[in-house]
C-alpha positions as CSV (number, residue, x, y, z in Angstrom):
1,X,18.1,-15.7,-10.1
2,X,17.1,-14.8,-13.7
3,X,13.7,-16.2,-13.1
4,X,13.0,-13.6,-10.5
5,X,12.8,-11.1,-12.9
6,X,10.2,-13.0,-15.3
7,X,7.8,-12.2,-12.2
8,X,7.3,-8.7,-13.6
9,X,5.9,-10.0,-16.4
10,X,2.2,-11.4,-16.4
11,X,1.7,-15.1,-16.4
12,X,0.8,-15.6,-20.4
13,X,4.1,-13.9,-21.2
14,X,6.2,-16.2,-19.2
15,X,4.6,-19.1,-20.3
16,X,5.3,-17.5,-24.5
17,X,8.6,-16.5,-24.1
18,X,9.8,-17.1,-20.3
19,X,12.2,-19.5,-21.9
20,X,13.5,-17.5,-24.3
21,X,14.2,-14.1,-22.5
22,X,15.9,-16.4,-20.0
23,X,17.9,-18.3,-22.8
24,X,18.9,-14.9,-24.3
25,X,19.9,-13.6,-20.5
26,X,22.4,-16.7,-20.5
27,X,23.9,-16.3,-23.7
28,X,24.6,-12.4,-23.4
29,X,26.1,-12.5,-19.8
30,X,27.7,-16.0,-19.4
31,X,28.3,-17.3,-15.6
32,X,26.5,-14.2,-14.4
33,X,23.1,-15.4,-12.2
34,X,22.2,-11.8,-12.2
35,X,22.4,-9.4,-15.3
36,X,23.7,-5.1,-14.7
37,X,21.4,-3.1,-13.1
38,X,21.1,-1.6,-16.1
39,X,19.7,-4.6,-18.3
40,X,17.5,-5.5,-14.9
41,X,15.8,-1.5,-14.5
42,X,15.4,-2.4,-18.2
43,X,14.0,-5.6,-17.8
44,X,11.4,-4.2,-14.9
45,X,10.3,-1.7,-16.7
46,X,9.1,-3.6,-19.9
47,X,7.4,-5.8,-17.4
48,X,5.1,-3.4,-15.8
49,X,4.4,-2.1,-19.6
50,X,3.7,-5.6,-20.2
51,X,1.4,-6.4,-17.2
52,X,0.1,-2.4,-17.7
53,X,-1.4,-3.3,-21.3
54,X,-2.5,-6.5,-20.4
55,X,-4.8,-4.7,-17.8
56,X,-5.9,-2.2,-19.7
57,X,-6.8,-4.9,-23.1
58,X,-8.9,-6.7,-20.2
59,X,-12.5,-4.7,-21.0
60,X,-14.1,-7.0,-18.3
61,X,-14.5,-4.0,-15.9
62,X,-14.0,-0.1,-16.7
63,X,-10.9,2.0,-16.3
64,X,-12.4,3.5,-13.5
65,X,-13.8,0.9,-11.6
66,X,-10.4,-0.6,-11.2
67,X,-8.8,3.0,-10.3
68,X,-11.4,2.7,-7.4
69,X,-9.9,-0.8,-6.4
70,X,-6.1,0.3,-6.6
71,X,-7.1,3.2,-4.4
72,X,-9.1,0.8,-1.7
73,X,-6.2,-1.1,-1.8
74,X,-3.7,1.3,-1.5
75,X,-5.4,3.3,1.5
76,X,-6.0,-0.4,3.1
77,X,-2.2,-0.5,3.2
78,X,-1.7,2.6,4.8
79,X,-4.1,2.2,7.1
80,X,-1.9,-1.2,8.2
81,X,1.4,0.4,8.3
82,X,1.1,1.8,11.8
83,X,0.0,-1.8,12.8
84,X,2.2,-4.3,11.7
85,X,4.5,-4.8,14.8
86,X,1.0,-5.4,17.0
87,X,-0.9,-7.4,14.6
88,X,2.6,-9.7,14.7
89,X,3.0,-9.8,18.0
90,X,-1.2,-10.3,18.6
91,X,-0.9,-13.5,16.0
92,X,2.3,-14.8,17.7
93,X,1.5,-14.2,21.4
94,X,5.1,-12.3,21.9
95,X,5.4,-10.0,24.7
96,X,7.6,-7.0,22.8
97,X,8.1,-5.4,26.1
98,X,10.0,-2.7,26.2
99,X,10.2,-2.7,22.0
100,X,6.1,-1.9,21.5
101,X,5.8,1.0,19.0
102,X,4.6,4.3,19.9
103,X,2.1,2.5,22.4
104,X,2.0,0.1,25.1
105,X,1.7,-3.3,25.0
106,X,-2.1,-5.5,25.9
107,X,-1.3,-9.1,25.7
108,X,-3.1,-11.7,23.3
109,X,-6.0,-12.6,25.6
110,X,-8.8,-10.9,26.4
111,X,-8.0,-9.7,30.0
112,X,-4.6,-8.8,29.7
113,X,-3.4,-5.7,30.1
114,X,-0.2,-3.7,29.4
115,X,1.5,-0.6,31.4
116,X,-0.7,2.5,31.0
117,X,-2.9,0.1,28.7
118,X,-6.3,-0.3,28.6
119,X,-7.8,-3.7,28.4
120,X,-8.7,-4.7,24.6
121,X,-10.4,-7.7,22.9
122,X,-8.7,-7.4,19.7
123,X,-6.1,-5.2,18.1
124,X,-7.1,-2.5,15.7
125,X,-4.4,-3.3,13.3
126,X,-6.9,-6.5,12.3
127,X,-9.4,-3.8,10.8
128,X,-7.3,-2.8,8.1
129,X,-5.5,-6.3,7.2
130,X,-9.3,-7.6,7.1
131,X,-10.3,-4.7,4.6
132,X,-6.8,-5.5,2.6
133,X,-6.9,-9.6,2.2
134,X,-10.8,-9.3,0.8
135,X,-9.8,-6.2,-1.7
136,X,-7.1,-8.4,-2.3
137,X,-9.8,-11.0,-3.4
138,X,-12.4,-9.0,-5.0
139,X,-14.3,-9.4,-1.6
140,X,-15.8,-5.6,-1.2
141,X,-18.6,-6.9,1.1
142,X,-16.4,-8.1,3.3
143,X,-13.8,-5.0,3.3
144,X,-17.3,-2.8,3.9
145,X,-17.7,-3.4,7.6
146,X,-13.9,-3.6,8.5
147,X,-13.9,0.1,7.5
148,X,-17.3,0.9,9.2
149,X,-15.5,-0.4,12.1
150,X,-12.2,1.9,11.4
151,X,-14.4,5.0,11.6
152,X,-16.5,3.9,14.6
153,X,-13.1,3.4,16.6
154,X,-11.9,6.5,15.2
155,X,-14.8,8.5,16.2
156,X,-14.6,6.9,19.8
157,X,-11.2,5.9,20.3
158,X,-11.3,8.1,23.6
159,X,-14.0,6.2,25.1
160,X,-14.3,2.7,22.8
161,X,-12.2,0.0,25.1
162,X,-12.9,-3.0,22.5
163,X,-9.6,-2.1,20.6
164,X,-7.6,-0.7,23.8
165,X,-5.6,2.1,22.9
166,X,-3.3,0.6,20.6
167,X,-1.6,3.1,18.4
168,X,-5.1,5.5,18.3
169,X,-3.5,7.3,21.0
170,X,0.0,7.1,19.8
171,X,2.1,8.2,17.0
172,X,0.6,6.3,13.8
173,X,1.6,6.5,9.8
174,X,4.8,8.9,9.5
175,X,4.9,8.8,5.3
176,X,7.5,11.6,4.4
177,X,6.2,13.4,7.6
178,X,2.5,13.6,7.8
179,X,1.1,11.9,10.8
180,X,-2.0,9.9,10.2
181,X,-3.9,8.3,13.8
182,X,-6.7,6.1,13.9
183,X,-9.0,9.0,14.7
184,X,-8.1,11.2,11.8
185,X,-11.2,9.9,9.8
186,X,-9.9,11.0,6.5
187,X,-8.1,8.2,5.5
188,X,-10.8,5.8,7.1
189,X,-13.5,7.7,5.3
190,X,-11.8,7.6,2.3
191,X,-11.0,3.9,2.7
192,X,-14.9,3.5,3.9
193,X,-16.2,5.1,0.7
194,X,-14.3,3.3,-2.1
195,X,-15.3,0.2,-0.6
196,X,-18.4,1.3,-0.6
197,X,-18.3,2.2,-4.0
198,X,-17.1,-1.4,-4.9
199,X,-19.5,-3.4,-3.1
200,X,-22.3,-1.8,-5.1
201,X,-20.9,-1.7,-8.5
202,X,-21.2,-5.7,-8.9
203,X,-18.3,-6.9,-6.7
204,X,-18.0,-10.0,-9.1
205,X,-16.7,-8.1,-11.8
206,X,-13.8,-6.8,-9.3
207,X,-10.3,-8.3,-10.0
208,X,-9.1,-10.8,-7.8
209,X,-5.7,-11.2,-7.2
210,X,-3.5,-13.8,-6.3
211,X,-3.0,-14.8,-2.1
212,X,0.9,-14.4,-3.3
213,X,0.8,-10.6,-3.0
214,X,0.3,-11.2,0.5
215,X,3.7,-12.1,1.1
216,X,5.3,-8.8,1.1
217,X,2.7,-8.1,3.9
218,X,3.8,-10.9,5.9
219,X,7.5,-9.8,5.1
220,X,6.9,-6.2,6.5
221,X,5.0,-7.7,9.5
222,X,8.1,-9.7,10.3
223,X,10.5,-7.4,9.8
224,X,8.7,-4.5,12.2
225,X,7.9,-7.0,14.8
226,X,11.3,-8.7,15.0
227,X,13.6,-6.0,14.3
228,X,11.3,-3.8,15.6
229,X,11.7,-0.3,13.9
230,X,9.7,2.3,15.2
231,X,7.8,4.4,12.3
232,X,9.5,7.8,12.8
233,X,13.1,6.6,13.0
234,X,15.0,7.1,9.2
235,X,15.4,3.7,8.8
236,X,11.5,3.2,8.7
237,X,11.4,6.7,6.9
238,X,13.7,6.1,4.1
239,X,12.9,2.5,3.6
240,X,9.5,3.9,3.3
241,X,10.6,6.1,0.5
242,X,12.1,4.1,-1.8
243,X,9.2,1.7,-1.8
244,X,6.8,4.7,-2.7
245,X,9.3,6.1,-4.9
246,X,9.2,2.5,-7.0
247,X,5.4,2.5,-6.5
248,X,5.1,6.2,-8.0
249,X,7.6,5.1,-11.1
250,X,5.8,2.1,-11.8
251,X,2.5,4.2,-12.1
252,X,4.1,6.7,-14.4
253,X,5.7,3.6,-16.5
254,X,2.6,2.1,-16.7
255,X,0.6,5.2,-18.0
256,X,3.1,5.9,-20.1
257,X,2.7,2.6,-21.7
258,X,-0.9,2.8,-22.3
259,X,-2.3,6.2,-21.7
260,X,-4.8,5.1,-19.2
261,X,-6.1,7.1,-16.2
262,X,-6.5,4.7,-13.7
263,X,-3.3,4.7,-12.1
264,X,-3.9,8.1,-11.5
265,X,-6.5,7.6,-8.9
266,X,-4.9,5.8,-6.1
267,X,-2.2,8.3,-6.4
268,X,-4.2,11.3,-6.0
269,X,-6.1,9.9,-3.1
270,X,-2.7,9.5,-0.9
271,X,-1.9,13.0,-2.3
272,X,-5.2,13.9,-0.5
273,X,-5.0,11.9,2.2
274,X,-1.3,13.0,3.3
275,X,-1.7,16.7,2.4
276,X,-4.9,17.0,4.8
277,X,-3.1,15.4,7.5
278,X,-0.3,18.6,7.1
279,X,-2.8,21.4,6.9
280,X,-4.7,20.1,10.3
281,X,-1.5,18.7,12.4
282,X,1.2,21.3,11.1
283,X,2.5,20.9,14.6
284,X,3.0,17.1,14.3
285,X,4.9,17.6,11.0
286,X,8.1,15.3,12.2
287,X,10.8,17.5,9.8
288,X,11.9,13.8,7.9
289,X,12.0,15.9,4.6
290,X,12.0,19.5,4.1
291,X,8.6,20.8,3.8
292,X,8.9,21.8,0.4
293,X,10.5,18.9,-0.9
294,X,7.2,16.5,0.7
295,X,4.7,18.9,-0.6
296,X,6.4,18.7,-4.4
297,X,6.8,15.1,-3.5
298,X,2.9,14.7,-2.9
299,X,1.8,17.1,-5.8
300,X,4.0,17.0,-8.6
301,X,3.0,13.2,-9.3
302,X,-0.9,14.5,-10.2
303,X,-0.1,16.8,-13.1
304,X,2.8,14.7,-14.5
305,X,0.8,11.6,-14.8
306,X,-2.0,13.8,-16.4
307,X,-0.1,15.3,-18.5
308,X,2.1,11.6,-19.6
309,X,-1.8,10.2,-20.2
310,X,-2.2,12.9,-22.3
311,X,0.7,12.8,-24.5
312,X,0.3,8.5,-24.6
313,X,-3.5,9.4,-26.3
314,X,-2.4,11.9,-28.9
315,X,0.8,9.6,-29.7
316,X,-1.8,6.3,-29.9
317,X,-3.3,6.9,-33.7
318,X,-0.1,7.7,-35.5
319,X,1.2,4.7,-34.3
């Protein structure tokens, strides 16, 4: 179980001393196959510093350039959220029946048709797994029409019948309260202009990452189409937390490590993102959190990771 925890750590420092952190592991906490949490947070945490500097000491691309990328990326994933028990059932031909979140259910094939439903060809939830698989690549061409697409059927999702009215219609992302449907063109905007963005500065000199960071995707898909939690319950809520939560800690590690900016993009972008969606819908607000502790929640981040970049530059030349 040890080796799990050399995943944090980018692929040159396993090879170097993978062996020897796992070595020293063995000999400090005999017939253990996990270490405390303490020595694991530890461990996590000098892993993202790790991977953090070895981003930053690759000068292939700017600092900015690869914010950009984190942000497509990150929107790309909240853009799927709402679509993960569809897009499951879609690729699987299951019939979720009474289980179908927030919308009804249209069947796998063209002509079939749910309760209430209207007739689709394909789901919407393909748009934004598209747009997240070629970020995912360094593809930005490709990602470029899937978001094109996202706003079109968010512009017409009252009269566009080629993605039926799954979730467009329906409740949609509920992160710490602020609801986000298909036809709220911020996010898909957003989403449409770092792409953008991408695709014309050079997409070759994009990152690609590996197909293996698909498999958390995969998990969640699973997981919402089989145990099939519905977005605004506090399972879905507070599971949703704590993965934003890590997200937002490794961001702060990570600039803390280096004093580099571009983690700081992709966070203020969902800080955007979410706090628009409160200002229009005030109405929809679905009370998960109090209001003042999701507004700290979505602001404080900004000025603290400023602020931590900051303090990294001015400590960099006395060390």
């Amino acid at each position: 179980m040890n080796r799990l925890l050399l995943a944090a750590y980018p692929e040159p420092y396993r090879s170097r001393q993978g062996e020897e952190v796992l070595a020293c592991l063995s000999e400090a906490y005999p017939g253990r196959s996990w270490p405390p949490p303490r020595e694991v947070a530890a461990l996590m945490r000098a892993g993202v510093q790790a991977r953090a500097r070895a981003v930053v000491d690759d000068t292939a691309r700017p600092w900015w350039l690869d914010g950009i990328h984190l942000t497509a990326l990150v929107l790309a994933a909240l853009a799927l959220v709402p679509y993960l028990q569809d897009v499951w059932h879609w690729a699987l031909h299951i019939d979720p029946g009474q289980n179908a979140i927030a919308f009804p259910f249209s069947g796998w094939y063209p002509w079939a048709q749910g309760p209430a439903g209207r007739t689709r060809l394909l789901p919407y939830g393909l748009l934004p797994l598209v747009c997240l698989i070629a970020l995912l690549r360094g593809r930005a061409w490709i990602a470029l029409p899937a978001t094109t697409v996202m706003m079109y059927a968010g512009a017409t999702f009252n009269s566009n019948t080629f993605f039926g009215d799954e979730g467009k219609s329906g409740l949609s992302y509920y992160g710490l309260g602020a609801p986000i449907t298909a036809h709220d063109l911020v996010l898909s905007g957003s989403l449409c202009t770092a792409c953008a963005v991408l695709a014309l500065c050079r997409p070759g000199r994009l990152r690609r990452r590996s197909y293996r960071w698909l498999a958390p995707v995969v998990l969640a898909m699973f997981v919402a189409g089989s145990l099939h939690i519905i977005s605004v319950s506090p399972a879905f809520q507070r599971g949703l937390f704590a993965i934003e939560a890590t997200a937002l800690i490794a961001a702060w590690v990570a600039t803390a490590a280096t004093g580099d900016h571009r983690w700081l993009i992709p966070v203020a972008a969902v800080a955007i993102v979410r706090t628009q969606a409160i200002v229009v819908r005030p109405d929809a607000f679905m009370q998960s959190f109090p209001d003042l502790v999701v507004l700290l929640l979505l602001i404080t981040p900004l000025p603290a990771l400023a602020i931590t970049a900051r303090r990294r530059q001015v400590q960099a030349p006395a060390e």
